[in-house]
N, C-alpha and C positions, 0 to 999 in steps of 0.2 A: 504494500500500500504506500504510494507516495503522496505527501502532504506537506502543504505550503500553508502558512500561519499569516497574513500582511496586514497592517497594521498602519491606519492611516494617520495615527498620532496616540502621543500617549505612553503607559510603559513605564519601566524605572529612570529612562533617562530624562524625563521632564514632569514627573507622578511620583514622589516618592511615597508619599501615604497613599497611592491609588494603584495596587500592583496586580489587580484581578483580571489583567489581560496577560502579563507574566505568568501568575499563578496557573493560566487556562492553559498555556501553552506548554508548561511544567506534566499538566494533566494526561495532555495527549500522547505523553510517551509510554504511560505504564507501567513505568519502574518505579521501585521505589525508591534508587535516587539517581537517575536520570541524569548522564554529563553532556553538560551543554557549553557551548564554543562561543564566546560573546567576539564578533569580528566589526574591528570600528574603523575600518579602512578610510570609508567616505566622510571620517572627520578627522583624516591623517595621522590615525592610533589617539585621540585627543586621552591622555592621560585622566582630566576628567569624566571623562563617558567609560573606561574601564572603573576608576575606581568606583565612579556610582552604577557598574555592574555588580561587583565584588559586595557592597554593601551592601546590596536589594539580594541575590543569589548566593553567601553564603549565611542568611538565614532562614533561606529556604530547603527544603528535601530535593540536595542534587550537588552533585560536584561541577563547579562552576570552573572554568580555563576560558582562555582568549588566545586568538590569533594575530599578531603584529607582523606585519610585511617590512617594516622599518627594522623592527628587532625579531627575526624567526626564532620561535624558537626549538626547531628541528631543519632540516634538511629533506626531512620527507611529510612533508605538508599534506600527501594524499593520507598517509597512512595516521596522520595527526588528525586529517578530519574525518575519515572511516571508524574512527574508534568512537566518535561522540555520538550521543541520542538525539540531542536537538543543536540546530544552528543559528545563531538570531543577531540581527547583522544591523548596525547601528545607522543613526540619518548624518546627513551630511552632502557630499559631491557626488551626486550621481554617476557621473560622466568622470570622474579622476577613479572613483569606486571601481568602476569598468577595465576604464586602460590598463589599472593596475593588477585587476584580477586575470585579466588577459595575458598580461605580460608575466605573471606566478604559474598562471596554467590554472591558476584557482579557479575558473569560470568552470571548465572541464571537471574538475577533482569535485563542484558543489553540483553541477549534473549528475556523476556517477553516485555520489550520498545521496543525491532524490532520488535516483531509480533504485536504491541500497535501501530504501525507507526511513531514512534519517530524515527527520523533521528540519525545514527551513524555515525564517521567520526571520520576522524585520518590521522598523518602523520608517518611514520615509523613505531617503532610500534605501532603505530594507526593503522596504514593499515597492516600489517602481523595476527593483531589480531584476524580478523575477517575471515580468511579463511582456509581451514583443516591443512593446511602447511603453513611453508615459510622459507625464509633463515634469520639467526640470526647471529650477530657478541654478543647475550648476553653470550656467556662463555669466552669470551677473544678474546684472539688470533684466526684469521681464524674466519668462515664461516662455519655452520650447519646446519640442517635440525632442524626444532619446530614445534611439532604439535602441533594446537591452537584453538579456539573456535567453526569453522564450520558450521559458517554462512552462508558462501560463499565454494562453492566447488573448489580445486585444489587447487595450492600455488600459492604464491604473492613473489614477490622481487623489494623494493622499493632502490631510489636510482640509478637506474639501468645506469646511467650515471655519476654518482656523487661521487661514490665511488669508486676506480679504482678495486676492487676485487670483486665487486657483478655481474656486468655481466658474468667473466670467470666462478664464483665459481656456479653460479646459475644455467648456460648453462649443466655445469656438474653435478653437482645432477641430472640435468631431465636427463640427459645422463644414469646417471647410476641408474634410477631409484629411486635413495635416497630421490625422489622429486618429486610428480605427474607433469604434465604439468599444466601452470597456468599463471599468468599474470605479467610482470613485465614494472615500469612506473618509468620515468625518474623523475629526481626535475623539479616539476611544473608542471608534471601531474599527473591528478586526474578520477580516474575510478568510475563513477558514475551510483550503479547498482541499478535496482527494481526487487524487488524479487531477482534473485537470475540471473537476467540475466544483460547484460552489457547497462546501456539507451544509456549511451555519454561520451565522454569521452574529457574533460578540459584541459586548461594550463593556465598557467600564464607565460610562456616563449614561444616565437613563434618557438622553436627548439625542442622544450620537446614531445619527445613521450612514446608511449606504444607499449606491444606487446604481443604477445600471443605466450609462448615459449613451446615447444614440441617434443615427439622425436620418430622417424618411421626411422629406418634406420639410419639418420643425425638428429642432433640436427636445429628444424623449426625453425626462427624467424620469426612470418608475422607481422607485423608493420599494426597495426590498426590507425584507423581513428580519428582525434584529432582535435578540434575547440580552436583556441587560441580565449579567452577572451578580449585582449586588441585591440589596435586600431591598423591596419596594415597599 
């Protein structure tokens, strides 16, 4: 079974006291304690984003490790990430995310973990990463199109509440074509696929939705269906 976790905000690295999108994805492996791979590539290993991994995951049930491109620490990277249960891959530069993963072979080695059943997961571009498209603010200024690993079919745009320029900018890419139809998920929620299809879909905020955006004439939003996590 392969399973992709994306997350379109939210999490320990900007939720400390809010971690029931962490905790869910903790869930989905089974174990009981589950080692999971915190990779912060796309904020250039930011020493902050590891250590507020380590705080949020070692008080939770799971052997928490990280992966740094800057500082490795093995030589066999495949065999570093074939050993963990889950992968969950931090926000930042989508487009630096890439080249570098490209250029490690890391792109290849996190293919072979998804078809291996190793859980992938991410927030930002955590979640842009894994699908044929999506919309980036990595060049600067403004909102782009990135094509990107293609795990998942169509594009992704995370944030989709949170940012006051991803909805309008995202709406229109799928308008003008710049941008297949595809999925986009507010802070604190989390599009939870098997295979390659949608299982359920998470929050950690009882407001946080998703949605499935497209274009036939007018630009669709249909507002999918979302289980908040907490206590109502």
């Amino acid at each position: 079974m392969k399973q992709i976790i994306a997350l379109g905000g939210g999490g320990f690295l900007t939720e400390s006291d809010n971690i029931l999108l962490d905790q869910y994805i903790l869930e989905q492996a089974n174990k009981r304690k589950p080692k999971i791979c915190f990779i912060p590539t796309a904020s250039g290993d930011s020493d902050d984003f590891i250590k507020r991994f380590y705080r949020t995951f070692e008080k939770q049930h799971c052997i928490p490790s990280h992966l740094s491109l800057f500082k490795p620490p093995t030589r066999d990277l495949k065999g570093f990430i074939l050993d963990k249960d889950i992968i969950y891959v931090g926000g930042g530069n989508t487009k630096n995310l890439l080249v570098l993963w490209k250029e490690w072979g890391l792109d290849s080695i996190l293919k072979n973990a998804w078809n291996q059943g190793i859980i992938l997961s991410g927030v930002s571009a955590g979640s842009i990463c894994w699908f044929e498209e999506g919309v980036t603010d990595s060049y600067g200024d403004g909102l782009e199109p990135l094509s990107c690993l293609g795990l998942l079919k169509g594009s992704n745009c995370p944030h989709y509440d949170g940012e006051p320029e991803r909805r309008p900018s995202y709406t229109t890419l799928v308008h003008e074509g710049k941008l297949q139809p595809g999925i986009a998920a507010d802070d604190g929620a989390a599009i939870h696929y098997i295979d390659q299809e949608i299982k359920r879909i998470v929050s950690s905020r009882p407001n946080a939705r998703a949605y499935h955006v497209s274009f036939h004439k007018v630009v669709n939003e249909n507002e999918l269906p979302v289980t908040y996590l907490g206590r109502t």
